[in-house]
N, C-alpha and C positions, 0 to 999 in steps of 0.2 A: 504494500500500500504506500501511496505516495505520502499521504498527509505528513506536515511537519516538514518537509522541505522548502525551501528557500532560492529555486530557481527556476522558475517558470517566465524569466525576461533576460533581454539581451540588452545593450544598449547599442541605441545606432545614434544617427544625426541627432546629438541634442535632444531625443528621445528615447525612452524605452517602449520596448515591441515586445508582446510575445514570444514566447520562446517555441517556436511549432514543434521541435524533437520533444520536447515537453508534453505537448495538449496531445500530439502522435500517441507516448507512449500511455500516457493516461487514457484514451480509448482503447486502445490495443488491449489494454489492463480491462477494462469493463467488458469489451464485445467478447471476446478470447473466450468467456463459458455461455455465453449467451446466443448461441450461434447467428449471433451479426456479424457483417462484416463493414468495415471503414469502406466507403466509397471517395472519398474528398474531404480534403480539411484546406481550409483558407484559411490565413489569420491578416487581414488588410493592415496598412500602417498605422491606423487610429482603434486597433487592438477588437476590431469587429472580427470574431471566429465564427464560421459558418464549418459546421460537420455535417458531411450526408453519411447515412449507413443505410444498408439492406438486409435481406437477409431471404433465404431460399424459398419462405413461410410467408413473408413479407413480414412489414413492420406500423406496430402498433404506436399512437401517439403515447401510450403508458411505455416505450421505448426510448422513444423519444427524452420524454419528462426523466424518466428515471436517470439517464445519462446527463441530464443536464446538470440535473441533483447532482450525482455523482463528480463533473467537472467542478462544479462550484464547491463542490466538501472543498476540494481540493487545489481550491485557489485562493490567493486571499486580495479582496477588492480594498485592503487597506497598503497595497502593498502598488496596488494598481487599478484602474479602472479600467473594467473590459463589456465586452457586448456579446454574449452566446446564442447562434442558434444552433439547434440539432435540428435535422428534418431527413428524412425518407430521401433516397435518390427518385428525384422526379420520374413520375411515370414516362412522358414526353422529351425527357433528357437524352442527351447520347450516352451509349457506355462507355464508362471509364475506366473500368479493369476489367480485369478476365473473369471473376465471379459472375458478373452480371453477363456477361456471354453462356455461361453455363446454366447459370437460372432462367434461362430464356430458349435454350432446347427446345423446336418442337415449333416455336410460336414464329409466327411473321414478322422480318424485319426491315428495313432500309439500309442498304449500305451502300455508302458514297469514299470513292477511290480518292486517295493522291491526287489520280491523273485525270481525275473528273469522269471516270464514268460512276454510273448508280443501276444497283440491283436489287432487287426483290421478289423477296420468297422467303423460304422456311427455312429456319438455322436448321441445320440437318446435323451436326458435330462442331466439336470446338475440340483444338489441341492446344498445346504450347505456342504451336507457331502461326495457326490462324483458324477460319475456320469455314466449312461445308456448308453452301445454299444451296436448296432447291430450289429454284423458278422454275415460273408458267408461263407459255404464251401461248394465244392464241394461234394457229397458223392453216389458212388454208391449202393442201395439197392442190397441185397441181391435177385438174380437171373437176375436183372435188365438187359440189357445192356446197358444202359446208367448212369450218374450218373445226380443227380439230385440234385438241390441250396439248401441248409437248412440255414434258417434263425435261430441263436440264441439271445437272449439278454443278456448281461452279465454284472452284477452293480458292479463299481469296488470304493472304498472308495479312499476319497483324498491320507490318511495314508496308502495306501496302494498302492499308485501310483508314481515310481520313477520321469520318464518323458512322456509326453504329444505329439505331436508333428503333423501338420496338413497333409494329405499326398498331393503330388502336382503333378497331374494328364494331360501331356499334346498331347492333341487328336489333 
């Protein structure tokens, strides 16, 4: 437990900042049994911390709340003045680590390249190093009248992937 420590700032220009390895390990510390995971931590110049987490189950605002509790046991606002939020990784957000590639198996996403191209279809797999779409397109055959579904697969490398993005489908 961190409590009782005395180094949660840095100083920079004529101000002290947040210490991010700090507010880091202290999630790390709470999510670690909770099976959340850290998605993003910000801490801006004027000590505003914005933390996303998720978690495979999703995440409840009593996750939320309780983390924040837990950040503030473990800060002392006499020491400094800061601004917290914790919040969910946006449903509509791109994904930011590889967890959220894997909680997302199965379901419909957006992916847009480096090089500017964009594809869409089903996360089919994820590895270390990138990961399997299925797309559909329409396509009429040659004499056909009708056109018909063609399924392809398409392995697109992390490095190779600008942004991610779930799609959000409502029937």
């Amino acid at each position: 437990m961190w409590r009782g420590l005395n180094v949660p700032f840095v100083i920079g220009r004529n101000k002290t900042i947040m210490d991010k390895d700090f507010i880091n390990q202290l999630v790390k510390e709470y999510v670690h049994e909770k099976e959340l995971y850290l998605v993003d931590l910000n801490i801006a110049p004027d000590n505003r911390i914005k933390i996303e987490i998720d978690s495979f189950e999703g995440v409840s605002i009593d996750d939320c709340a309780d983390l924040t509790r837990f950040i503030h046991s473990n800060l002392d606002r006499d020491e400094e003045d800061y601004e917290l939020e914790v919040s969910s990784a946006g449903i509509g957000s791109p994904f930011k680590i590889h967890q959220q590639y894997l909680k997302n198996v199965g379901k419909e996403v957006d992916v847009v390249t480096v090089h500017g191209g964009k594809f869409s279809g089903v996360l089919k797999s994820v590895t270390d190093e990138g990961i399997q779409l299925t797309t559909t397109q329409m396509v009429k055959p040659e004499g056909a009248k009708r056109k018909t579904t063609v399924y392809e697969d398409v392995y697109l490398t992390f490095k190779d992937i600008k942004t991610t993005k779930l799609i959000i489908r409502f029937k």
